[in-house]
N, C-alpha and C positions, 0 to 999 in steps of 0.2 A: 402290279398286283402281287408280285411273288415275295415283294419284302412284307405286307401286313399280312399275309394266308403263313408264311415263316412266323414272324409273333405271333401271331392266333392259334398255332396247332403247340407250341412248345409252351405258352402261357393253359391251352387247356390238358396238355398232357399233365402239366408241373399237378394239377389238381383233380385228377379222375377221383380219385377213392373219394376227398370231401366231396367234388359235385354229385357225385351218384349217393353218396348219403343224404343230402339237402332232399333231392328230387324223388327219393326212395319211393313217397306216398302218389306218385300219379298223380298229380293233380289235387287229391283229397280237398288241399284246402283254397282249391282256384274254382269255387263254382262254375263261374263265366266261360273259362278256359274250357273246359271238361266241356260244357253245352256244347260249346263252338267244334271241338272236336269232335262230339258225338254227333250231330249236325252235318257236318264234312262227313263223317264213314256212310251215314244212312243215303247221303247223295251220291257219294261215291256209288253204295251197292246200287244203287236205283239204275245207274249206268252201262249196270250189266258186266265192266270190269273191275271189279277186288283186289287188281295190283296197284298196290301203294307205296312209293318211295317216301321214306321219313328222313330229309335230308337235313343235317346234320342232327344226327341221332342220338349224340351227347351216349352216354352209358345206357341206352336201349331201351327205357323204360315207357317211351308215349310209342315205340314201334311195338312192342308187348301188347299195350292197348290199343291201337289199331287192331292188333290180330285178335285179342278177344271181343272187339268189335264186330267181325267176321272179314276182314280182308285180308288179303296176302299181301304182307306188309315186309318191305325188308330197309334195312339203316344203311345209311352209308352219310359219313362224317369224314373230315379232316384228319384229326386227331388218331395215329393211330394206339395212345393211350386208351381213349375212350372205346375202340374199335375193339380193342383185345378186354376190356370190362364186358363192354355191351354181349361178344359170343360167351362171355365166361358165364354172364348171370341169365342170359337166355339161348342158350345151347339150340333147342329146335329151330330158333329164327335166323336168316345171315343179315351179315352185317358184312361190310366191305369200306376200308380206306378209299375218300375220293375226293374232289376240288368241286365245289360248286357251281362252277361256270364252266366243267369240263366233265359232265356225269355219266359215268358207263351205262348208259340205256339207250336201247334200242328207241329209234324217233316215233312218237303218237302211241308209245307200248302200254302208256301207262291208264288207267283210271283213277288217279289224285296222286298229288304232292302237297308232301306237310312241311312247312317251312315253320316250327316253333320256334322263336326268337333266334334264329341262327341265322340269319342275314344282318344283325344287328352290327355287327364288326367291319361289314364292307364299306372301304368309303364311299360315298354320293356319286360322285361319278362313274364309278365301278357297278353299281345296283343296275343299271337296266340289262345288261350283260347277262346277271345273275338270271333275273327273270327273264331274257329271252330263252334261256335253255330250259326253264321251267316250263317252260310253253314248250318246246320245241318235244320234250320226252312224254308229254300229256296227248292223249288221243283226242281228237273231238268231241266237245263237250264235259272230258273231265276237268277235274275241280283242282284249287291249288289253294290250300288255306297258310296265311302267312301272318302272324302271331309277332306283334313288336312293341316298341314305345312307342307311345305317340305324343306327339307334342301342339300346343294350340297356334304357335309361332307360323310363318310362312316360309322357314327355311329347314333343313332335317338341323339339330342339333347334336354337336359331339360331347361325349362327357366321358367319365370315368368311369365304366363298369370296373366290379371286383375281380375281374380276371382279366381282361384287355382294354382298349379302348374302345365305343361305339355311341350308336347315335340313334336319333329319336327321329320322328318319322313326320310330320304334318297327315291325316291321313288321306284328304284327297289329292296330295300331291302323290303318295305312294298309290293311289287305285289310278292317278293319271299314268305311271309308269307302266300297271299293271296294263293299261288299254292299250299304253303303245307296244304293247311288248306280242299281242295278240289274244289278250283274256278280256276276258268281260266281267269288272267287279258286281256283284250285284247284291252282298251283303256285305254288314260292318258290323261290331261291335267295338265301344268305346266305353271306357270304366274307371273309374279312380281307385285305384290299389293302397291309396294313405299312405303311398312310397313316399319315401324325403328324399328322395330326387325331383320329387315334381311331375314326374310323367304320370300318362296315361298306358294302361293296359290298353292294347289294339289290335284287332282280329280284322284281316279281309277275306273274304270269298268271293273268288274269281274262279271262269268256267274259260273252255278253253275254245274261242269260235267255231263254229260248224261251217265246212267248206260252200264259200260262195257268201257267209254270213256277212 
C-alpha cells in the first residue's frame, strides 16, 4: 500500500493551488452531488451525533459545507499540501494529515464519514481495508457516504485520472464491499456527467449496523 499512498500524496501536493481553484464553487455545478450530501448531513443530524469526518478533504471545501450544514465536521487527507490549504482558507475548522486505512479516531466516535471521490486511487484489493476502518470509527447507525466512478462492467476499471492513477467502481460490487465491511447500503445514486471518460457519477449511503443487527 505505501508505494501508491507515496504517488498519491506527492502527485496531489504537486497541485493544491489548481485543485482548490477547480473545486472553489462547492459543488455549485454538481446538482446530484450537493443533494446526496445534503441528504447525508440531515441523516447524520437525525442521529443525534454532528461529528463528521470528511476523509480525504482535498483543500477543505465540502468539510466547510458540512459545517454550514450544522455538523462538526473536521478533514483529514493524505496530502499534507492540501492539509496546510485547507487550515489556511478555513482557519475555524481542523484539519489533520492522515492515511485512510489508519484514521486517528476514536472507534464508533463518529456520526458520518464522507468519502468524496477519495477512495478512487486505492487499488481493488486494498478497498475493503479502506472501508473496514470506515465502519470501525462510525458509531451505530451512522452514515458513510462514498461518492465515485461508476462503471456498468462487472470488474472495477483503472484509467487515468488527471492527477494519479484510479478506478471506477461497478456499483453493486462496491455496496457488496460496503456489507462485508459491516454497513448497510440502503441508498444510491447513479448519473451520467457527459464525462469522456465514459463513467458514471456514484453515490452510496451506507449506515453503520446496530449491535446484534
Amino acid at each position: 500500500m505505501a508505494d501508491h499512498q507515496d504517488e498519491t500524496r506527492a502527485a496531489y501536493d504537486a497541485v493544491v493551488e489548481l485543485y482548490a481553484s477547480l473545486f472553489a464553487d462547492r459543488l455549485e455545478g454538481q446538482p446530484f452531488a450537493r443533494a446526496m450530501i445534503g441528504t447525508f448531513a440531515e441523516l447524520v443530524r437525525a442521529t443525534g451525533n454532528p461529528r463528521v469526518a470528511d476523509v480525504g478533504c482535498g483543500p477543505g471545501h465540502l468539510t466547510a459545507m458540512l459545517h454550514e450544514l450544522g455538523l462538526d465536521a473536521f478533514g483529514l487527507d493524505l496530502s499534507p499540501g492540501m492539509v496546510d490549504h485547507a487550515r489556511r482558507a478555513h482557519p475555524a475548522l481542523r484539519f489533520q494529515e492522515a492515511r485512510m486505512e489508519c484514521l486517528p479516531v476514536e472507534d464508533g466516535s463518529l456520526g458520518g464519514v464522507l468519502a468524496h471521490y477519495s477512495m478512487i486511487h486505492t487499488p481493488p484489493g486494498e478497498l475493503p481495508r479502506l472501508l473496514v476502518e470506515q465502519a470501525r470509527v462510525l458509531a451505530p447507525g451512522g452514515l458513510l457516504l462514498v461518492s465515485f466512478f461508476g462503471t456498468d462492467g462487472p470488474e472495477p476499471v483503472r484509467f487515468d485520472h488527471k492527477v494519479t492513477p484510479a478506478y471506477s467502481w461497478p456499483a453493486d460490487r462496491l455496496a457488496e464491499l460496503l456489507a462485508d465491511s459491516g454497513l448497510v447500503p440502503f441508498a444510491r445514486l447513479l448519473h451520467d456527467p457527459a464525462s469522456e471518460r465514459g463513467f458514471l457519477d456514484a453515490h452510496l449511503l451506507a449506515r453503520r449496523r446496530e449491535p446484534g443487527a
